[in-house]
C-alpha positions in Angstrom: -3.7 13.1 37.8 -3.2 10.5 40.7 -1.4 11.1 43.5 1.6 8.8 44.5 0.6 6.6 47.3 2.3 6.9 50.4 4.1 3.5 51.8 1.8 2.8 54.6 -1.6 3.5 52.0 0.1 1.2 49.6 1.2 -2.1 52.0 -3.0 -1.5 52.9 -4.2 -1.9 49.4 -1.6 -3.0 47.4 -2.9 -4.9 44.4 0.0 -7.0 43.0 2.0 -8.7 45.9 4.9 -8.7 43.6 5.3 -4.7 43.3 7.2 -3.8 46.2 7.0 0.0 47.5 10.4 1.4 45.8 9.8 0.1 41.9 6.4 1.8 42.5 7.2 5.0 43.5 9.9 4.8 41.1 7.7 4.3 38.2 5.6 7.1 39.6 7.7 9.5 39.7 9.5 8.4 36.4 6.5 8.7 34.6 5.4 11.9 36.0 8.1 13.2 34.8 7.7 12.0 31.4 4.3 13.7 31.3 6.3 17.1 33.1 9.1 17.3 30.6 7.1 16.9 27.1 4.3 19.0 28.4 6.9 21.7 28.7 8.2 20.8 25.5 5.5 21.2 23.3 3.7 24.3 25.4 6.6 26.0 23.9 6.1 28.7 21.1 5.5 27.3 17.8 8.6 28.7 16.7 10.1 26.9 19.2 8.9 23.5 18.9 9.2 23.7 15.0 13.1 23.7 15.9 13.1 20.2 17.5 14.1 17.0 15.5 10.8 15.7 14.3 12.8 12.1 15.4 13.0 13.5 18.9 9.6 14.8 18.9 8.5 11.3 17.7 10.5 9.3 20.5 9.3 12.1 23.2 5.7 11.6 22.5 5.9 7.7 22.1 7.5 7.6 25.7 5.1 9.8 26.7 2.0 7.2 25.1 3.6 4.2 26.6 4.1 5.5 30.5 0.7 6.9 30.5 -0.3 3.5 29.6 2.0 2.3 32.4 0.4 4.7 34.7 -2.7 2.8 34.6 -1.3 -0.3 35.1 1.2 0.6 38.5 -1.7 2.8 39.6 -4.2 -0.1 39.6 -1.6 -2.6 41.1 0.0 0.1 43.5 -3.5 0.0 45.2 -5.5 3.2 43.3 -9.0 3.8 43.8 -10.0 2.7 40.4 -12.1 6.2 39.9 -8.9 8.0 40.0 -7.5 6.2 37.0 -11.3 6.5 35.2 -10.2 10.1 35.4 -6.7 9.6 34.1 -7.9 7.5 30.8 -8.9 10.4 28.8 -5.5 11.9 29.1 -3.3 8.4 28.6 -5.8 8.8 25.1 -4.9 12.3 25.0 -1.4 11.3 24.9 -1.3 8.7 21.8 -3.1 10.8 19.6 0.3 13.2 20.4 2.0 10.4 19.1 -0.1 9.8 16.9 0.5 12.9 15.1 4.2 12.8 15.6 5.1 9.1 14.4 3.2 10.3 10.9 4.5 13.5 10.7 7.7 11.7 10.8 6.5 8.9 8.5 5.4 11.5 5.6 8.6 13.3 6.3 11.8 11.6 4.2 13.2 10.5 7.3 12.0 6.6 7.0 11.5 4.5 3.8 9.0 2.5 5.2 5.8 4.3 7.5 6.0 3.0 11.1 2.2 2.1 12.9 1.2 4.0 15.9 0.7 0.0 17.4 3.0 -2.3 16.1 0.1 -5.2 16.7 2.5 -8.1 15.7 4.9 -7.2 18.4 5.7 -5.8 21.5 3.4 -2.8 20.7 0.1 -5.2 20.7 0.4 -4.6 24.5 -0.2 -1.4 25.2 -3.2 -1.4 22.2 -5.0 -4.5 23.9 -4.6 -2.4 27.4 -6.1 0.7 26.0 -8.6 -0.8 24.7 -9.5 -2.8 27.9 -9.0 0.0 30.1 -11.5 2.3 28.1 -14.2 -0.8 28.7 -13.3 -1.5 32.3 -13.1 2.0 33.2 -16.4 2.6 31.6 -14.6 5.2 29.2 -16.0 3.2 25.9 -17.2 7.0 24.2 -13.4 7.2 23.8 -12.8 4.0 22.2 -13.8 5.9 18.6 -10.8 8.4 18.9 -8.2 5.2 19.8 -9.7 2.9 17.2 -7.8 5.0 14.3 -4.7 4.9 16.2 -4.7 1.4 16.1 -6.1 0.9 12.8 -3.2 3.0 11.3 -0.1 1.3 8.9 -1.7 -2.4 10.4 -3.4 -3.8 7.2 -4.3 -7.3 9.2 -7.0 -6.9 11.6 -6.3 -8.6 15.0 -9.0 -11.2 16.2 -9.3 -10.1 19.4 -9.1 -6.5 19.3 -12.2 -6.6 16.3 -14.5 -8.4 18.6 -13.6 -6.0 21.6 -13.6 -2.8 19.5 -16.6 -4.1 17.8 -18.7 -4.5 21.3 -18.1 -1.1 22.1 -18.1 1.0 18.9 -19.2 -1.6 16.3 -18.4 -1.7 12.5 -15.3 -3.7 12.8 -14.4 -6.9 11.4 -15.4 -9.9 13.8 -14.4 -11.9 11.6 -10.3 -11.7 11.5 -9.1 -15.3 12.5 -5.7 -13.8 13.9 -4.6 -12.4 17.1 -1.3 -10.6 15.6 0.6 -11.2 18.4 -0.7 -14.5 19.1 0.3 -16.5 22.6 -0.8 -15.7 25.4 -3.8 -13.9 23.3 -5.0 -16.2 21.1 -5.7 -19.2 23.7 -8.5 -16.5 24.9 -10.2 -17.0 21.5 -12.6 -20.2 21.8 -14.1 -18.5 25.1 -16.1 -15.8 22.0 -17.3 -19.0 20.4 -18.3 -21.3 23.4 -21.9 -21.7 24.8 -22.2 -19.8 27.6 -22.4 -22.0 30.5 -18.4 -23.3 28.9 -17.5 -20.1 29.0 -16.3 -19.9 32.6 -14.3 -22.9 32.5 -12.3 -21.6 29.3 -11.9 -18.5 31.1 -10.3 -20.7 33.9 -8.2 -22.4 31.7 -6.6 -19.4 30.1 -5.6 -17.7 33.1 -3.7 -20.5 34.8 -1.6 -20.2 31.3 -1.6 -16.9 31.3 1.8 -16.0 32.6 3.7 -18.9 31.0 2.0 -18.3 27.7 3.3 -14.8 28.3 7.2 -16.2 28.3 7.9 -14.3 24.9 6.2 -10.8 25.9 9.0 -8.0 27.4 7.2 -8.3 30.7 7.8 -12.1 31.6 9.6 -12.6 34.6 10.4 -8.7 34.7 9.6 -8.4 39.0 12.9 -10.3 39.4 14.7 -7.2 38.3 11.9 -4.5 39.1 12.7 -2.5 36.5 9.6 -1.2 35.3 7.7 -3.7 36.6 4.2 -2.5 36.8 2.5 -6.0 37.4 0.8 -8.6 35.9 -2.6 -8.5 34.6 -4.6 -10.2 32.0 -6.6 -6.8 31.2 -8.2 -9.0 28.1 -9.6 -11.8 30.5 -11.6 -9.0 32.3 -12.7 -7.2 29.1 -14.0 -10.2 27.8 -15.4 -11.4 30.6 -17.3 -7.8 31.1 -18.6 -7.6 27.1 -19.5 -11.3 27.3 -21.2 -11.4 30.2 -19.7 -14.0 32.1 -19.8 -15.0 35.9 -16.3 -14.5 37.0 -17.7 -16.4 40.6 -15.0 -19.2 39.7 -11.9 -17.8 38.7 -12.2 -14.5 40.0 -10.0 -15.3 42.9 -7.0 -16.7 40.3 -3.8 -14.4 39.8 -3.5 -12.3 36.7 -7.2 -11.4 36.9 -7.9 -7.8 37.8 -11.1 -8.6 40.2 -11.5 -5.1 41.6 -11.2 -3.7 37.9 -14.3 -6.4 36.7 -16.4 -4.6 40.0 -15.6 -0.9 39.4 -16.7 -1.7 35.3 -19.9 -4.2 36.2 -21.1 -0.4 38.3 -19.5 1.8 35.6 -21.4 0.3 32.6 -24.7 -0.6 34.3 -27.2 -0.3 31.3 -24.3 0.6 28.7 -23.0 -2.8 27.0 -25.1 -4.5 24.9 -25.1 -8.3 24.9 -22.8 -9.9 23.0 -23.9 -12.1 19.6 -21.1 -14.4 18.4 -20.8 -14.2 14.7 -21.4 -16.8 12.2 -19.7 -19.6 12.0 -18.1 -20.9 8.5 -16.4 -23.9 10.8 -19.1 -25.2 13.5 -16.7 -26.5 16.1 -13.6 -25.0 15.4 -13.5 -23.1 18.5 -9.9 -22.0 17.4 -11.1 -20.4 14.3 -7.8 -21.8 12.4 -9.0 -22.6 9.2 -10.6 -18.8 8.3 -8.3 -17.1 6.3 -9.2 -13.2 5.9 -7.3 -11.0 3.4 -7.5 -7.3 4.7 -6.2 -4.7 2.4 -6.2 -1.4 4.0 -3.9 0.7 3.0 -2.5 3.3 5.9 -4.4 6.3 6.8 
């Protein structure tokens, strides 16, 4: 578990100049004790923990999923060396496969008519699934991927396009060819840059990070540093993923907000020998980068 930076540490390596030193160490500690309290919770005897509301136990865990997920993100803006989150990733896993097994112990319990996903991937939810997934790649953490693939997989019958072709990279056996990013802007504009040659690639790249943020306007995080509640930064985690899996030189855009440079370093060392190269799949459009007019029907039913 990282340590919380002092102030003088964090003005020297601070990460996201918008994250001043309080709403940092205020997320820190918060979420620290997030991961205190429910620890404490459920190291309780069975009998114990088999008295708490399975709702509260749900909503405990589900806090306790999202801040580790948070962690990462403050930790990586607040200045962290990167190898001290690589070592926090298993347990920010660790902690939505609690969830995990609380949200469908509720869902099989008569509590809710309808079964709630782990990842919710056509709203807010999508977040914190495209994050984990882009953190296990960047951190060089991809053996993990396998146990957080189910996770996300659960209750979400529609595949999302991006998450298949980063999940696929790593793990393989998904389906590369869903046409939909469930949550779709900012996500989706990131979609030609699978299909483009390669030397196009690092223009599109370009071009979807100086959207990024406005594209973001509908996502809970826009414009959240004016308050600083919660405000762990912002970070394209996908343009770095894909820029890792696909190979791309990052020399031209690498300098642009929203792109987590130091991340792209640590993984480039990390995953030395580990990712393969990336093979587009087949086009049924040739030059429909947008990949509007593929229409999958999915039908999955929940695990």
């Amino acid at each position: 578990m990282p340590d919380c930076q002092p102030a003088d540490r964090f003005l020297q390596s601070l990460r996201e100049p918008l994250l001043n030193y309080d709403v940092y160490q205020e997320n820190f500690c918060s979420q620290l004790e997030t991961f205190e309290h429910v620890r404490e919770r459920l190291q309780q005897p069975p009998e114990q923990v088999a008295q708490i509301p399975l709702f509260n136990l749900m909503h405990a865990t589900q806090r306790l999923a999202m801040d580790a997920c948070s962690h990462l993100a403050n930790c990586y803006s607040g200045g962290h060396d990167i190898g001290e989150l690589q070592a926090f990733y298993e347990q920010a896993v660790e902690h939505w496969e609690t969830y995990a097994h609380y949200n469908q112990a509720y869902n099989n319990s008569d509590k809710r008519d309808t079964p709630w996903a782990h990842f919710a991937l056509a709203g807010p939810d999508y977040r914190h699934a495209l994050a984990m997934v882009c953190f296990g790649i960047l951190l060089g953490r991809q053996q993990l991927l396998p146990r957080l693939a189910p996770l996300i997989d659960y209750c979400n019958e529609k595949r999302d396009a991006l998450l298949e072709r980063l999940l696929d990279h790593c793990i393989g056996g998904r389906d590369v060819e869903a046409s939909t990013c469930r949550r779709n802007l900012p996500y989706s504009n990131a979609m030609p840059v699978f299909a483009a040659p390669h030397a196009e690639r690092p223009t599109l790249m370009a071009n979807y990070l100086a959207a990024w943020y406005q594209a973001s306007r509908r996502e809970d995080y826009y414009d959240r540093h004016t308050s600083g509640y919660q405000f762990v930064g912002y970070w394209a985690w996908e343009a770095a993923a894909i820029t890792l899996v696909l190979g791309i030189d990052d020399a031209s855009y690498r300098h642009l907000p929203y792109y987590p440079k130091d991340m792209v370093d640590f993984a480039r060392q990390a995953n030395a020998c580990k990712l393969a190269a990336y093979v587009a799949p087949p086009q049924r459009f040739p030059g429909d980068l947008s990949f509007a007019r593929m229409a999958i029907q999915l039908n999955h039913s929940c695990l």
